[in-house]
N, C-alpha and C positions, 0 to 999 in steps of 0.2 A: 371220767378218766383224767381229763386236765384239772381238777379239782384235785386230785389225790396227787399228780406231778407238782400244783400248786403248795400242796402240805409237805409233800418230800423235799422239795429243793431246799427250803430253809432250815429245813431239820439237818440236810446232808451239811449244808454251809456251818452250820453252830458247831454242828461235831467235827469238823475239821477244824473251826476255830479253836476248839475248848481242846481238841487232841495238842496241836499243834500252843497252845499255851501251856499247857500241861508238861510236854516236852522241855518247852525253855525255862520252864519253872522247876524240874528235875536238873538238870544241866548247872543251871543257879545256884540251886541248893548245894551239889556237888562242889562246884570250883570252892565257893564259903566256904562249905567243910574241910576241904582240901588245904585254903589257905590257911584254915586255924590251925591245921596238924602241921604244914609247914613250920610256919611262923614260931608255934611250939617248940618242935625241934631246935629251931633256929635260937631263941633266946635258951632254953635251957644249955645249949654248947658255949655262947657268948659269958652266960652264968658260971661256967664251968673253966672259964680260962681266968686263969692266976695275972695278980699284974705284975707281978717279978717276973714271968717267966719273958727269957729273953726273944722268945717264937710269937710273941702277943700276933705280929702284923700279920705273920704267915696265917696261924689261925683263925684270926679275921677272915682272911682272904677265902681259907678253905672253906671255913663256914658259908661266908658268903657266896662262895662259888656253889657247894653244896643247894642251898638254897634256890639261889637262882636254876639250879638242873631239875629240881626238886617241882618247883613253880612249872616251870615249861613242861616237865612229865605229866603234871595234871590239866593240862593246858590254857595253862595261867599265862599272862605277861609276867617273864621274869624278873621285869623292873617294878613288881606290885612293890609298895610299902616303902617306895624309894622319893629322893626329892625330884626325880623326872618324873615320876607318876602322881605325884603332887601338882607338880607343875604341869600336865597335860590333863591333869582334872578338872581343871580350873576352868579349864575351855568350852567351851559351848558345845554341843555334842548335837547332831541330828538325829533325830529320832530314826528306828532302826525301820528297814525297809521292809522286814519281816512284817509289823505289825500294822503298817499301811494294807501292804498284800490280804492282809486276815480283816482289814476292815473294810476291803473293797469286798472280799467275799462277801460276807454278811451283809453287806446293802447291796450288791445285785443278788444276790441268792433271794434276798426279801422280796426285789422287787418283782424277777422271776414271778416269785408264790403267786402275790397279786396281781400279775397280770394276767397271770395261768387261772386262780380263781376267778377274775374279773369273765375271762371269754368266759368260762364254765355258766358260769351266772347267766351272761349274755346269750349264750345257745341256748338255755334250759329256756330264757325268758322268749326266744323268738320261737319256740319249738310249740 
């Protein structure tokens, strides 16, 4: 029975890991996509403004406000693609707490296995 608790716990701990990667890797995907259709939008309006017209600055601004509303609905930073988002990219970044969490699973979930198989072993062998 500790044998088979042994083989499950590591298997429960992967599938959490791989679910839980899976998710942030859907999520990822999304905001990318989201920024291209942004961004899209955004330079084809920039394209679309005349340089005679005497509104140039307003329309900037609208776009750019546009945009930035646009970023935050998909739940972007709306400074993406900006010289502050340059400049705080630059920055050293800690690794995200999420995938500490997912790797502490998977090595106690392991070590769980083996020590569950180990007694298992150990009964059968004094028995």
């Amino acid at each position: 029975m500790l044998a088979f608790f042994g083989a499950l716990i590591p298997v429960l701990a992967s599938l959490y890991v791989g679910i839980g990667t899976l998710v942030d890797l859907s999520s990822q995907s999304h905001r990318a996509r989201a920024a291209r259709r942004v961004w899209a939008q955004y330079e084809a309006g920039v394209a679309a403004v005349e340089d005679g017209d005497p509104r140039v600055q307003e329309k900037f601004k609208e776009l750019t406000e546009r945009r930035m509303h646009l970023l935050e609905a998909n739940g972007l930073d709306p400074w993406l693609g900006t010289v502050k988002a340059l400049n705080e990219s630059v920055m050293p970044a800690a690794p995200s707490m999420k995938e500490f969490h997912r790797q502490w699973v998977l090595i106690f979930g392991a070590v769980a296995g083996v020590i569950l198989v180990g007694i298992e072993v150990g009964l059968i062998a004094l028995a």
